[in-house]
BAMARFI-222578 format. One record per residue: x, y, z of N, C-alpha, C, CB in turn. Coordinates in steps of 0.2 Angstrom, whole numbers, plus 5000, padded with zeros to 4 digits. Glycine has a CB too. Layout:
REM residues N
XYZXYZXYZXYZ ...
***
This chain:
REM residues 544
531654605584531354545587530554545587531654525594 530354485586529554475586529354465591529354445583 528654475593528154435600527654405595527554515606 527454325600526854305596526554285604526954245589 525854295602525254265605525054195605524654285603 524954145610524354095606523954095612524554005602 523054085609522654085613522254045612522454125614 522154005619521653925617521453915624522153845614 520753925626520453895631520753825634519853885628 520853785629521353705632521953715634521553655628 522053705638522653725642523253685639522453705651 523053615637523553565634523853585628523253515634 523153615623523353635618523653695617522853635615 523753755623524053825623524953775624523653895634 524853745631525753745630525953695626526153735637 525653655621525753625617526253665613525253595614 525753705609525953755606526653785609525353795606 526353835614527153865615527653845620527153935616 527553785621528353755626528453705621528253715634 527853645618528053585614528453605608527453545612 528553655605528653685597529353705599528053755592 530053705596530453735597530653785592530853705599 530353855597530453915594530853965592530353945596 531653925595532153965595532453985589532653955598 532353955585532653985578532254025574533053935573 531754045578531454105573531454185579530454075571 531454225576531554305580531054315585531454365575 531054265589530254285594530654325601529754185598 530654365603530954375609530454365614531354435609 529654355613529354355618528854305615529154425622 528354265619527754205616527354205622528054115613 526754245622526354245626525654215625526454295628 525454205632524854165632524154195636525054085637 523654155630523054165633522554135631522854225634 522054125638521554065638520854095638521754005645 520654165635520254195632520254245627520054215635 519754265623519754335622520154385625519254365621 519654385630519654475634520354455638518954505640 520554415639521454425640521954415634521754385644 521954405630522054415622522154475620521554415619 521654505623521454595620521754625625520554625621 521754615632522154665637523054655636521954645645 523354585633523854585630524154635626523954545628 523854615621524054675614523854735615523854665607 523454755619523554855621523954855626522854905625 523954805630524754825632525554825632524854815635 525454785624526354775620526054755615527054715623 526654765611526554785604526554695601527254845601 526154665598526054585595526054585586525154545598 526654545585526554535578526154485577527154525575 526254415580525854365576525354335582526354305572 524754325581524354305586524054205584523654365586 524254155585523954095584523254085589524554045584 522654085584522254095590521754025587521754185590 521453985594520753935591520253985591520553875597 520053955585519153985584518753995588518753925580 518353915592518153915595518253895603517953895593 517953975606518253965614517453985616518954025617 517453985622516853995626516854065627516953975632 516254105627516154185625516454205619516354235630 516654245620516854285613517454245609517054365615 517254205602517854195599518254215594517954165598 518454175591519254185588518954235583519754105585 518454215580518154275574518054335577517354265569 517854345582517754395586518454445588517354355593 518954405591519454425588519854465584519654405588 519754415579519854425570519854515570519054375564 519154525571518854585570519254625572518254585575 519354625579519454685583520354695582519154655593 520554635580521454665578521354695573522254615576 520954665566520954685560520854805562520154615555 520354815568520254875567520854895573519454885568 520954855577521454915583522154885578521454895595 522354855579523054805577523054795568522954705581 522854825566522954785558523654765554522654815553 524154775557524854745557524854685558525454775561 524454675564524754575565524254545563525054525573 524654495562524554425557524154385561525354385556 523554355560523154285564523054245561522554285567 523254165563523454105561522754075565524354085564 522154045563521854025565521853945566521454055564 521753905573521453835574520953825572521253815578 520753765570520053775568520053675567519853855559 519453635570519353565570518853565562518853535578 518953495562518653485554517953505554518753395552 517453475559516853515562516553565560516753535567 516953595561516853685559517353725552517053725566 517353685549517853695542517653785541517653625533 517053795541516853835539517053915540516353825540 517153885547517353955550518153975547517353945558 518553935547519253945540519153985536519453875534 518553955532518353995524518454075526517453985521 517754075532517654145533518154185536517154165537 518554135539519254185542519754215537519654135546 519754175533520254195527519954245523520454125522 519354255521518754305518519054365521517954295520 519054375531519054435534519854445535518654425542 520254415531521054435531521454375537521054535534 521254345538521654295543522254275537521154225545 522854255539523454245535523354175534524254255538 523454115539523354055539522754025542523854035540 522753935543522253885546522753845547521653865542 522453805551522953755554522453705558523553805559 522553635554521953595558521753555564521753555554 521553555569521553515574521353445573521253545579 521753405575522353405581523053455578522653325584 523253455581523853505579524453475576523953545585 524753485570525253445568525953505567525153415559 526253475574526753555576527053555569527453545584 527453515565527653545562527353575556528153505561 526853555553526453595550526253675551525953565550 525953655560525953755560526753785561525453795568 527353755563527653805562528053815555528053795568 527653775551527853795544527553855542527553745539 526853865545526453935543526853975547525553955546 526853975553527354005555527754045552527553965558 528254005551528754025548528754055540529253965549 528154065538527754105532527654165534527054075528 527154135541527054215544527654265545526754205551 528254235550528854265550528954295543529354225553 529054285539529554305534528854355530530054225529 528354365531527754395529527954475532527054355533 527854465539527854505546528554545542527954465555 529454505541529654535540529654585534530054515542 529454565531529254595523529054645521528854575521 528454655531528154695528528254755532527454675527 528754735538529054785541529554825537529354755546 530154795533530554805530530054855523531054745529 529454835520529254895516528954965522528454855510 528454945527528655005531529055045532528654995535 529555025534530155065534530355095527530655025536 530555055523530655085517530255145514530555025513 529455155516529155195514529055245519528755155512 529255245525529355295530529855335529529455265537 530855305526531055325523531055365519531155305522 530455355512530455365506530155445508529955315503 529455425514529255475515529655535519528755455518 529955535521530355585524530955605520530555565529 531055555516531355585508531055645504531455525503 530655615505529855675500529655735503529055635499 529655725509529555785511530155825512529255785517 530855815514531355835510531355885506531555785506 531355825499531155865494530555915492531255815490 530155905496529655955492529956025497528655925493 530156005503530456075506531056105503530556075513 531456055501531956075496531956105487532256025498 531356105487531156095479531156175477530256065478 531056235482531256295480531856305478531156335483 532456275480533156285479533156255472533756265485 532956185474533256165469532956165462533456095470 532256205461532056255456532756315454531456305460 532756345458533256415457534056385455533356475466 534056315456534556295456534556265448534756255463 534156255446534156235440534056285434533656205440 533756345436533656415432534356445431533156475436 534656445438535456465437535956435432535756455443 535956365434536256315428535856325421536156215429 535456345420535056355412535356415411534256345410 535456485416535556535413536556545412535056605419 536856485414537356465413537656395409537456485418 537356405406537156355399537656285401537556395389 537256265410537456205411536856145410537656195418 536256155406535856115406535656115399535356135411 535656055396535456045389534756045389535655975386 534756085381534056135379533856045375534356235373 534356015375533755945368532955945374534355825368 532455945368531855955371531755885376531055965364 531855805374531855775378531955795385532155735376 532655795385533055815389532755865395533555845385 532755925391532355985395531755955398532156055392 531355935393530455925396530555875403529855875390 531255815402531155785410531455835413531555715412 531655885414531955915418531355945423532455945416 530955975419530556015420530055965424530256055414 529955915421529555875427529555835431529455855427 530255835435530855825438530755865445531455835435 530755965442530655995447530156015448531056025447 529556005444528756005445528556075442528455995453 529056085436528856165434528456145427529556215432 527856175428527556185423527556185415527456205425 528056175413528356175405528456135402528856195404 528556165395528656105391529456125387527956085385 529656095385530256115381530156175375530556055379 529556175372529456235367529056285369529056225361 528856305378528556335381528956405381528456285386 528656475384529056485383528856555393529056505374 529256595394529356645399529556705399529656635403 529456745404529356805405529756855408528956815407 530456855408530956875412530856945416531456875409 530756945423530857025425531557035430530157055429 531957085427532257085432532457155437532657055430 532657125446532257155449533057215452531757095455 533157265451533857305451533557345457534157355444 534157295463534057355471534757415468534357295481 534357475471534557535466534957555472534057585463 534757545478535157595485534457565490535157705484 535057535496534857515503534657595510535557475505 534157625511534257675514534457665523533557705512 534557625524535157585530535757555530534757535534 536257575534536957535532537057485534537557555535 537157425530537257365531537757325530536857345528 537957255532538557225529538457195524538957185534 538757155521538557115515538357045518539057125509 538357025525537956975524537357015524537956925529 537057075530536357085530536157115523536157135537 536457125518536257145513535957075511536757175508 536257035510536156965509535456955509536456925513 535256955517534756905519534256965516534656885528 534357025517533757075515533557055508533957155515 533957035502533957015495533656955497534657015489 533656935500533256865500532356895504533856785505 532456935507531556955508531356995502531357015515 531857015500531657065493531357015487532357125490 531756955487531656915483530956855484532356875482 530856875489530156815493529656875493530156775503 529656935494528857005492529056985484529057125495 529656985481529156975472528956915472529656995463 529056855473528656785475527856795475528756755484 527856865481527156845482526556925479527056835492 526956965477526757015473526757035467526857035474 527457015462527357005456527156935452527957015454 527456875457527156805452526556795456527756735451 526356815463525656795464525556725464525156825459 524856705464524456635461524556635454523456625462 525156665451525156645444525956595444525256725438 525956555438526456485440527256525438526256415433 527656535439528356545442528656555446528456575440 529256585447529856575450530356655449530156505444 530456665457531156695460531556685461531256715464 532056695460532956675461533256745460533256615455 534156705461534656745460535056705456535056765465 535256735450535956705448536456705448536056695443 536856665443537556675446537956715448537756655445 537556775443538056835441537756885447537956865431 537456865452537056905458536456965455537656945464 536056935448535456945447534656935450535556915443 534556975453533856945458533456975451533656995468 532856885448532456875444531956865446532556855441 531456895444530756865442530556795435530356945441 530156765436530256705429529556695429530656635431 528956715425528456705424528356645421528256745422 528056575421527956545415527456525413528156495415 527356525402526756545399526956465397526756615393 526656425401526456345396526156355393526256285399 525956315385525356295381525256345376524856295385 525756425375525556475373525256525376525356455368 525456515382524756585385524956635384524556595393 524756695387525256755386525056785392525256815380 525556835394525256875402524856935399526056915408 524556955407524257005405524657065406523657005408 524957095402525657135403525157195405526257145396 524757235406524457285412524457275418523957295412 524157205419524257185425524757175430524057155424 525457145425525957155427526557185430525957145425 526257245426526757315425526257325434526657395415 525857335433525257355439525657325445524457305438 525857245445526057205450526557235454526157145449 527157225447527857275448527757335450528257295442 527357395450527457455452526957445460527257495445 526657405462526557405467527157365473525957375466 527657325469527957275473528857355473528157165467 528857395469529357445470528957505475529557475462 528257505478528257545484528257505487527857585485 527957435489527957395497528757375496527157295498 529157385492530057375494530257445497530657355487 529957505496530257575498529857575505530157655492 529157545505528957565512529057525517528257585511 529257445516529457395520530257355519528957355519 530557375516531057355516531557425515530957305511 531357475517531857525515532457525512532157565520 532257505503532657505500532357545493532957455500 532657545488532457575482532757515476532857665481 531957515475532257465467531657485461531957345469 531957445456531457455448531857385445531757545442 531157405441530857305438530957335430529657265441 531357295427531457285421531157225417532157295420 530557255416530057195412530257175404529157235410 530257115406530457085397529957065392530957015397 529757025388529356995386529256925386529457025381 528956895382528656815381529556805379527756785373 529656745383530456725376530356645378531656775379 530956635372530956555371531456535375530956525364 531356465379531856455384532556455383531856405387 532756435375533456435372533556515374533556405363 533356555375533356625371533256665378532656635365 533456645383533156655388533656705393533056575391 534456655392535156705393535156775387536156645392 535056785383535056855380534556915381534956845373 533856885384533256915384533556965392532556845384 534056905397534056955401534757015400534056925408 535156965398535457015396535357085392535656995394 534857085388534557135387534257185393534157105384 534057155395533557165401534357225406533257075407 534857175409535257225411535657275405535757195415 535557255400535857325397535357385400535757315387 534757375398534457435400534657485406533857415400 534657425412534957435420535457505418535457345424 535857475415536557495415536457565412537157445411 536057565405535957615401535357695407535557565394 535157655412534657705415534957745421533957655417 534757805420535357855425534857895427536157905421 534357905423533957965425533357925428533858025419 533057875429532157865431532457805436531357835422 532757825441532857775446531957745449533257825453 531957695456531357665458530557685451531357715467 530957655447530457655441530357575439530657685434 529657565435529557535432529757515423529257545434 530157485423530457475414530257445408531057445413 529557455402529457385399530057375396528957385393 530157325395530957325392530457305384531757245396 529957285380529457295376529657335374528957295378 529557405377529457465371529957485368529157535372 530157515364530757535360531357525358530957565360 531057425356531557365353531957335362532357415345 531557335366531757285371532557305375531657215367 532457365378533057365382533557405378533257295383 533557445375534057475373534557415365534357485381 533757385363534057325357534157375349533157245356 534057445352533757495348533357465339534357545347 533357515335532957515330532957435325533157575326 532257395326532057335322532357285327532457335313 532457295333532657265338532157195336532557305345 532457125337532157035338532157045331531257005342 532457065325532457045319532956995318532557095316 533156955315533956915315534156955307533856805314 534756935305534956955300534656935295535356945299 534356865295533856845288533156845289533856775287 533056895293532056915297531756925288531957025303 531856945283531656935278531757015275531056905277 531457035269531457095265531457125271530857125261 531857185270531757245273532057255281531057265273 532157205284532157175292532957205294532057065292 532857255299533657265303533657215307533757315307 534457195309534657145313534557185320535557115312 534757125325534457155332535257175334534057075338 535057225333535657275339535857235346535257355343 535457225347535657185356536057155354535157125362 535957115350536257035349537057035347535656995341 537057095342537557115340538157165345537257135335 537857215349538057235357538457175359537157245363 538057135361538157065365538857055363537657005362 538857025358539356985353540057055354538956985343 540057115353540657185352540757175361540157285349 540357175367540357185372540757125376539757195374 540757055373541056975375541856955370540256905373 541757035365542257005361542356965357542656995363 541756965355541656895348541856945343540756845346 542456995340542257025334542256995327542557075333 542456955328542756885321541856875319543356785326 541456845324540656825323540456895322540256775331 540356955325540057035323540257035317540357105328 540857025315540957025308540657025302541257005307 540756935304540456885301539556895298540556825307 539356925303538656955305538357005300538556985311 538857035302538957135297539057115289539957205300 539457055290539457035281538856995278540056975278 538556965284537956935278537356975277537656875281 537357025284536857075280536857115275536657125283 537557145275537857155270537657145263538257145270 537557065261537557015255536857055258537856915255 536457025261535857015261535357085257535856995268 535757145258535357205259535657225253535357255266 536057205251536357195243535757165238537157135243 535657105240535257085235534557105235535457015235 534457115241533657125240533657205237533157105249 534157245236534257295233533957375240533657285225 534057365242533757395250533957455246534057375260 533557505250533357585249533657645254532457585250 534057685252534257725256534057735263534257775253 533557745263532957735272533557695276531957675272 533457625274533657565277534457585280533657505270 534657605275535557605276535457655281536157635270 535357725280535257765286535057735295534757815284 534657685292534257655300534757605303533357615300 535057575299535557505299536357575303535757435288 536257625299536857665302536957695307536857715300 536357725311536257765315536157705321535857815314 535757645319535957585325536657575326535757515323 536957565321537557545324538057565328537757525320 537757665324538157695326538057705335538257745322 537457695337537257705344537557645348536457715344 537357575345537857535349538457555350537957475347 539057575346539557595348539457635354539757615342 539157695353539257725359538857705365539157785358 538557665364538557635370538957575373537857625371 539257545367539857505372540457515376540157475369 540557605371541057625374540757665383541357685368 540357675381540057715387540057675396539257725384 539857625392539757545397540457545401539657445391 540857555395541657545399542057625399542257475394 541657675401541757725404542357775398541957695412 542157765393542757775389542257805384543157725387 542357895382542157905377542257885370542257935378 541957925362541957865357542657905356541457855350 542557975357542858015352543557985356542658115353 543657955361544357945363544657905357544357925370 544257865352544257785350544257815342543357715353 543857875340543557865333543857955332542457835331 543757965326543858035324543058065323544458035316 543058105322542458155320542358105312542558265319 542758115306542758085302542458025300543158075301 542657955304542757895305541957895306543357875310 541757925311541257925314540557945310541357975320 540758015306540258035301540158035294540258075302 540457975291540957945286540357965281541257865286 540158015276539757995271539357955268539858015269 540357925263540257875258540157825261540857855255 539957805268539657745271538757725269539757755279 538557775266537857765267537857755259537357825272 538157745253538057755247537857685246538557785243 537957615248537957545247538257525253538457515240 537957435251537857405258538357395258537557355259 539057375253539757385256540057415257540057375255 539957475256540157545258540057525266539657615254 539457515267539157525275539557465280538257505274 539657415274539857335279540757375281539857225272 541157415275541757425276541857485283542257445269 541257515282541357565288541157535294540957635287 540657495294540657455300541157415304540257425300 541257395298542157335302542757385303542557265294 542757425301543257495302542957515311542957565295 542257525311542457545319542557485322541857575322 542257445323542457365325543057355328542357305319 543457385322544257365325544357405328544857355320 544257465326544657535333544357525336544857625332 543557525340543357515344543657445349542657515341 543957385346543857325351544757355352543657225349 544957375347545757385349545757435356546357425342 545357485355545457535361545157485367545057605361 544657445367544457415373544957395374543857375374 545357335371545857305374546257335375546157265373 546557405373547257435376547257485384547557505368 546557515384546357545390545857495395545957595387 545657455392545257405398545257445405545757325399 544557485401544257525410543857485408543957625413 543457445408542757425410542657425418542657345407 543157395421543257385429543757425432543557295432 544257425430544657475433544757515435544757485432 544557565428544557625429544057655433544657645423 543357615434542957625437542957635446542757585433 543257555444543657565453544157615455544157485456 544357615451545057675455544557755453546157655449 544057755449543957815452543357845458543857845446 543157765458542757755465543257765472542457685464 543557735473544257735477544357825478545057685473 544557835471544857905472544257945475545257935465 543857915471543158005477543157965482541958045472 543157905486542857885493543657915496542557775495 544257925495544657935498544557995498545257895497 544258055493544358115494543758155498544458125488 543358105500542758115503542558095509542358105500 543058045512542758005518542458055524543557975521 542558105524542358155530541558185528543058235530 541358175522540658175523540158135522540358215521 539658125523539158065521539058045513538558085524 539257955513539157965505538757905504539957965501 538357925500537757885497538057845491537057945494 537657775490537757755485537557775479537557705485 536957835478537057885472537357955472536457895470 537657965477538258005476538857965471538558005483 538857905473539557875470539357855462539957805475 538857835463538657815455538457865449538057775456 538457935453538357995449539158025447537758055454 539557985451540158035449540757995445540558075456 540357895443540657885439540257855431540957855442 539557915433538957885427538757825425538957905421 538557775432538257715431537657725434538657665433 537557665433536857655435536957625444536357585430 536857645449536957625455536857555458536657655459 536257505455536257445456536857405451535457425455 537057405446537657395441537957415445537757425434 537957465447538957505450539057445456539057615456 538357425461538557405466538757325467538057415471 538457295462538557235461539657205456537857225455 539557255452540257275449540657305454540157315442 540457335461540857335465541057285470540757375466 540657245470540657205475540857155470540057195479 540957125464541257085464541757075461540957065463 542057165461542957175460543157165468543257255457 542757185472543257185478543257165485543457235479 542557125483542357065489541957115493543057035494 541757165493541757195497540957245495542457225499 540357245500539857315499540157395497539557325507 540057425495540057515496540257525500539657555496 539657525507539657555514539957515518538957565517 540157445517540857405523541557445519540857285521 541757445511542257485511542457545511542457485508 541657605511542157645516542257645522541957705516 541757615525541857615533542557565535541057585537 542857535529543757525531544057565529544257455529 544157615525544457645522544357705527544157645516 543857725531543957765537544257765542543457775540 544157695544544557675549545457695548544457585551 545357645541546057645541546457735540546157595535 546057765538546157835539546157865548545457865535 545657845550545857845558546357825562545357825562 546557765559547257705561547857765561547557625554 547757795554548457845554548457905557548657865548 547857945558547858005561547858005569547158035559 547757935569547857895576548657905580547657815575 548957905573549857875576550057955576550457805570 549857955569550358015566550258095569550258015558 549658105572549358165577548958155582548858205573 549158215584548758235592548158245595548858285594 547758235589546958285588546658215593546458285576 546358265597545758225600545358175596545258265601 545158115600544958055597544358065595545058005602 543758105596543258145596543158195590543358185600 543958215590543858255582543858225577544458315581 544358175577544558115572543958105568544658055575 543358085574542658035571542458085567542058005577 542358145571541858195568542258205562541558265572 542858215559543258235555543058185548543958235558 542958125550542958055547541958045546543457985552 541558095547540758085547540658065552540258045543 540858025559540357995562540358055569540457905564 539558045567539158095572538958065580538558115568 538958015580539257985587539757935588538857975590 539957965596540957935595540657875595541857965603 540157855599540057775603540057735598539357755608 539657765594539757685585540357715581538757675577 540757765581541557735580541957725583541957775578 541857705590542257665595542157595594542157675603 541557575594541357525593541657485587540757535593 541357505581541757495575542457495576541557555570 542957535576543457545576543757475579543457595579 543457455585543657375589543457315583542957345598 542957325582542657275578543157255572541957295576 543257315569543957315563544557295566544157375560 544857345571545757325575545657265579546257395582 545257265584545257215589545657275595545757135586 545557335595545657395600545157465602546257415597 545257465606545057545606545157595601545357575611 544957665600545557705599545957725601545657725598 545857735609546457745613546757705616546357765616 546757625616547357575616547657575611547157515619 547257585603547857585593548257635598547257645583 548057695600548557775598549057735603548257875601 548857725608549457725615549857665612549057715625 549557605610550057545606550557585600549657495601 550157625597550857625590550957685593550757615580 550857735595551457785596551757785601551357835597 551757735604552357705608552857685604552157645612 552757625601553157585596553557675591552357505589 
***
């Protein structure tokens, strides 16, 4: 509902106006009066006036004088000026200084409540865009607070090939979420492998801690330079540099940033990490580059809380002539990763496919013994490192023979038939034994159940099934729901559950038997798991 004013020195002319006019079918819930300025003015500072119908000329200060003063305190409402044929002039300048209407004396009621009723539908108009734009605004700020997720939320769908790479396509996307790029632009992938937590945690507080660990590389690897932290979906904490326009980083600088952001994580976040640096890559190209990137992770056992170029020596373990394709031209080895990749996801039909056109290819361009040997001993190292990944030697898969086949290096078919030859006993053993996970877990299980009684580290456990500890911990947790340090600490209990029923030993010995060096946080714990003591568990079930 609306208030309106009118103000007119003539007393006849004031209630002319607002008793002679019937108002009711417009939204007025209040129509007040006044027979000057300066009560005029003390009205509307003290309630709020949408429409003011005011005469021009009053004694002391008028109606322009008015004009003035709403236009600067009030400039929402609306003034509808009186004004006699005498003074026409003053109209003009009214309407100059923002007045809505004029209205001529003598007064033709139905004429002003024709302005009127302009004014109304003005006022609501411009209330309803207010609002609309108060809305809008609190939509916007919304979004701009929300714009970090839905960044990371968009990197995640691209590194999970939910977002179409067509450049249209991508370039609105990118300007959608106000990232700097263009669709042929290209980035810098680092990624950030927490190696070991030096405090016991659950896996929410692991949680939140990967998320401080992910806001310090915010502000100490990407800096005032333009990119982006996240996690993906595969629980990848990444760094994302972006090079619009062709730029390139200053990779000293970088390595610099990274090797400062792996001590402020050991000295403030008591944990242990290493930054696997990638190179410039193109955004299509973007899911292999890191996968690269964790090949290396996985491949690294010995230079923990380091720094990695994944750059030097073919990018991550892409080994020899690594970013070549098969048609790179004369002389050119395919990329090992690429081909890794493909043996590791089970594409061997496409690896095949691959191995035969170099084949053709290194055939015709007449390639030189050198070549065959380097195309050999790549391949042969990917092998052992696929098998390795899934915890399975070669020799368990290949013979000494098979492995060191002479006649393979005489021609490039010679070479293509010995490669497809490991291909198949290599994917047949992966599928008949399938330890990639398994075997892994159950020989994790077996040393935590053979060890529960002393303290065990996450690179304890990662050293006695030769992985990499940030790989182990992630591949553990997402076989079994669960942290390291939350499953042993059920796996103790549950060991205490039984020593509980089945012997007599002091509740005391139990703990210390099981590592904990004081009883009060294995009492504690212990509730938190049963929902008992340990001496209400024992006296319940050895009763029963």
């Amino acid at each position: 509902m609306l208030t309106m004013l009118v103000v007119d020195d003539e007393i006849y002319a004031l209630k002319g106006i607002t008793q002679g006019i019937d108002w009711s079918d417009l939204p007025f819930a209040s129509i007040l009066e006044a027979d000057n300025v300066k009560s005029a003015m003390k009205l509307m500072e003290a309630q709020t006036v949408d429409l003011v119908i005011s005469d021009i000329e009053m004694p002391g200060a008028n109606g322009m004088e008015l004009l003035r003063w709403i236009h600067a305190k009030f400039p929402g409402a609306l003034v509808v000026f009186l004004t006699g044929h005498a003074r026409f002039e003053y109209a003009r300048e009214a309407l100059q200084l923002g007045c809505f209407d004029y209205a001529l004396k003598p007064i033709d009621h139905d004429a002003l409540k024709g302005i009127v009723v302009r004014a109304v539908k003005e006022i609501q108009n411009r209330k309803n865009r207010q609002a609309f734009e108060e809305t809008l605004e609190v939509y916007r700020r919304q979004w701009t607070n929300q714009l970090p997720i839905l960044v990371e939320r968009f990197w995640q769908d691209l590194l999970a090939e939910r977002v179409s790479l067509e450049p249209g396509r991508l370039g609105r996307e990118f300007e959608q979420y106000g990232i700097p790029l263009r669709a042929g632009d290209r980035v810098l992938p680092v990624l950030l492998s927490i190696e070991e937590w030096s405090v016991e945690m659950n896996a929410r507080d692991e949680s939140i801690m990967e998320y401080a660990v992910r806001k310090a590389a915010a502000e100490t690897i990407v800096g005032e330079l333009p990119g982006a932290v996240f996690q993906d979906r595969a629980d990848l904490n990444l760094a994302l540099l972006y090079l619009p326009d062709g730029e390139e980083a200053d990779r000293e600088d970088l390595l610099a940033r990274c090797r400062r952001y792996v001590a402020a994580c050991q000295d403030y976040f008591h944990c242990r990490i290493s930054c696997y640096v990638g190179g410039p890559t193109a955004i299509g190209e973007l899911a292999s580059a890191i996968e690269r990137l964790v090949q290396a992770e996985r491949s690294n056992v010995s230079a923990p809380q380091s720094v990695i170029d994944g750059t030097a020596a073919g990018e991550a373990g892409g080994g020899l002539g690594s970013g070549a394709g098969p048609g790179a031209g004369a002389g050119a080895l395919p990329s090992f990763a690429d081909w890794s990749l493909l043996l590791d996801a089970g594409q061997h039909e496409e690896l095949l496919r691959q191995l035969e056109e170099t084949a053709k290819r290194l055939q015709d361009e007449k390639t030189s013994r050198e070549t065959l040997e380097l195309l050999y001993h790549g391949f042969l190292h990917l092998i052992f490192q696929s098998a390795h990944r899934r915890g399975l030697s070669v020799y368990e898969t290949l013979t000494v023979q098979e492995i060191g086949d002479p006649q393979s290096l005489r021609t490039p078919q010679q070479l293509l038939q010995w490669a497809a030859r490991l291909v198949d006993k290599a994917a047949q053993a992966f599928h008949d034994k399938h330890k990639d996970t398994s075997a892994i877990i159950a020989k994790i299980n077996a040393y935590i159940q053979d060890n529960l009684h002393r303290e065990l580290s996450r690179d304890d456990i990662a050293g006695e099934v030769y992985r990499n500890p940030a790989y182990l911990s992630r591949l553990f947790r997402k076989e079994t729901g669960l942290s390291l340090s939350e499953y042993i600490a059920h796996q103790r209990i549950e060991r205490a559950k039984k020593l509980l029923v089945e012997t007599n030993d002091k509740i005391s010995h139990i703990a210390e038997g099981l590592g904990y060096l004081h009883f009060s946080y294995f009492a504690k714990l212990f509730k938190k798991l049963t929902g008992l003591t340990p001496q209400d568990y024992r006296k319940k079930h050895q009763a029963m």
